[in-house]
N, C-alpha and C positions, 0 to 999 in steps of 0.2 A: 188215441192213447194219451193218457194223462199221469202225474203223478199222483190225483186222488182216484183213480182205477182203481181192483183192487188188485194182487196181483196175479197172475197168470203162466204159464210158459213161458210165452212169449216176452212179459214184460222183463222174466230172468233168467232168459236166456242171449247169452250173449252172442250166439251165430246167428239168431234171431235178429238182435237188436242191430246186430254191426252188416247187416245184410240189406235189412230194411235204409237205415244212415247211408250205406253206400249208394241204394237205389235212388232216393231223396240226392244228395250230393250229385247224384250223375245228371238225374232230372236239372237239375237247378242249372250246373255247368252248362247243360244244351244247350240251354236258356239265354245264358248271360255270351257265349260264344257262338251262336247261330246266328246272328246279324254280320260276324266277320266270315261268316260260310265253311266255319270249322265244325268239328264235330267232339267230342268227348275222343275219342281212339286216337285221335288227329292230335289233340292237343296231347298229350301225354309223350308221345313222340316227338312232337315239337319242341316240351322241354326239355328232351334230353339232347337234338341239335342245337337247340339255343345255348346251352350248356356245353357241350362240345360237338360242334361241325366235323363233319367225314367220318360219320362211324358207319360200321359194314353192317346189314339187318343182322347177323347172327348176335354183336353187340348189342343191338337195339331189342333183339326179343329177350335176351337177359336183363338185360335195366329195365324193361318195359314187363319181366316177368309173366308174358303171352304166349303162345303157340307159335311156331314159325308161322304156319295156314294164316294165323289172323293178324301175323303180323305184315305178311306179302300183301293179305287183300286191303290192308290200312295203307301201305307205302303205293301199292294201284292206284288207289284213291288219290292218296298226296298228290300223287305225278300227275296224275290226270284232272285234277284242280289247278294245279298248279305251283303246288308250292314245295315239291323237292325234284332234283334234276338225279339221277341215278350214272356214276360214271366209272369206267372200270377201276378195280383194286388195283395197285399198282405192285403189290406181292403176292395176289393171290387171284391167278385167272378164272377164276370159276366166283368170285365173288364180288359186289358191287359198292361203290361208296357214296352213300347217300350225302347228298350237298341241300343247302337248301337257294330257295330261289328269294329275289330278293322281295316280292312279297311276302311270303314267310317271313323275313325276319321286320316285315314292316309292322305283320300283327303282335309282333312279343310284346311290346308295353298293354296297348289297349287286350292282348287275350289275358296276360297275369295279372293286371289289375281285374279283369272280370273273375277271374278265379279268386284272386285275394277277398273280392266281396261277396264271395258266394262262401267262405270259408266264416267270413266277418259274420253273417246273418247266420249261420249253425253255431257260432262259438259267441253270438251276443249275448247271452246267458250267464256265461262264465268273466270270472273274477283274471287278470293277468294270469295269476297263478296257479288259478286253478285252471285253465284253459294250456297252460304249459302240461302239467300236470297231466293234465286229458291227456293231452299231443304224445308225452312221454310214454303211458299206460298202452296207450295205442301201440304205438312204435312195439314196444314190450311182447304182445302179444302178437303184434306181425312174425317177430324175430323169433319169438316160441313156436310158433307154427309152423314155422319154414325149417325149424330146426325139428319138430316131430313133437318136440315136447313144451311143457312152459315152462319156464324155471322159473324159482321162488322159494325164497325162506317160510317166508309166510304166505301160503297159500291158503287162499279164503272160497271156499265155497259154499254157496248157498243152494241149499237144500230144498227139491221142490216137492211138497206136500205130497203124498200119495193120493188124497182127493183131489188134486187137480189134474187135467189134461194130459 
């Protein structure tokens, strides 16, 4: 896919496009955090105890926006890597407070700097501001999904040809 393609479906559709971006970005993060024995799921989770230590998975699968299922078989993982210790809630028996272990927090510098440059090489294209800009639109359209709808003054859509796909 190129900009002198001509267009397509795919090129304007935007579940399309932000599906494809997400695939690519995941690829890429494997990449750049597989040498510290992390994974894409792992890391996501990681920034949210790097960020705040002892939260209970019920927290974690809201901030991490996942399924409980996938979020227990991620935190399995952890544990059994090594890098979160799981220890009782101290208000709620039936729930667990994920800690991290002190390898965890060895890899934060070296795993966010790998993500920062996997972020740098999708957004080299863009100008400061139009790369804010992006960031912004993004954000935007998260918040309209999650809320059912998108909202917008000025909504712009493009119209895909009836001779195409």
């Amino acid at each position: 896919m190129s900009d002198t393609d001509p267009p397509t479906f795919q090129t304007r559709s935007a579940g399309y496009l932000a599906n494809q971006m997400a695939r690519l970005f995941a690829q890429a993060l494997a990449e750049a955090i597989r040498p510290m024995g992390l994974a894409p799921a792992q890391f996501m989770v990681l920034l949210e105890l790097w960020r705040e230590e002892g939260l209970a998975q019920t927290d974690l699968v809201a901030r991490a926006d996942v399924e409980q299922a996938t979020m227990a078989s991620t935190l399995a993982r952890m544990e059994r890597d090594g890098l979160i210790l799981r220890t009782p809630h101290p208000e709620d028996s039936r729930a667990q407070v994920i800690r991290l272990t002190p390898r965890a927090r060895s890899l934060e510098a070296d795993a966010v700097a790998a993500a920062r440059a996997v972020n740098g090489r999708a957004l080299a294209g863009f100008g400061e501001a139009e790369a804010a800009l992006f960031l912004a639109q993004m954000r935007r359209v998260v918040v309209g999904l999650r809320n059912g709808r998108i909202k917008s003054t000025r909504r712009r859509v493009m119209a895909i040809s009836e001779t195409e796909p």
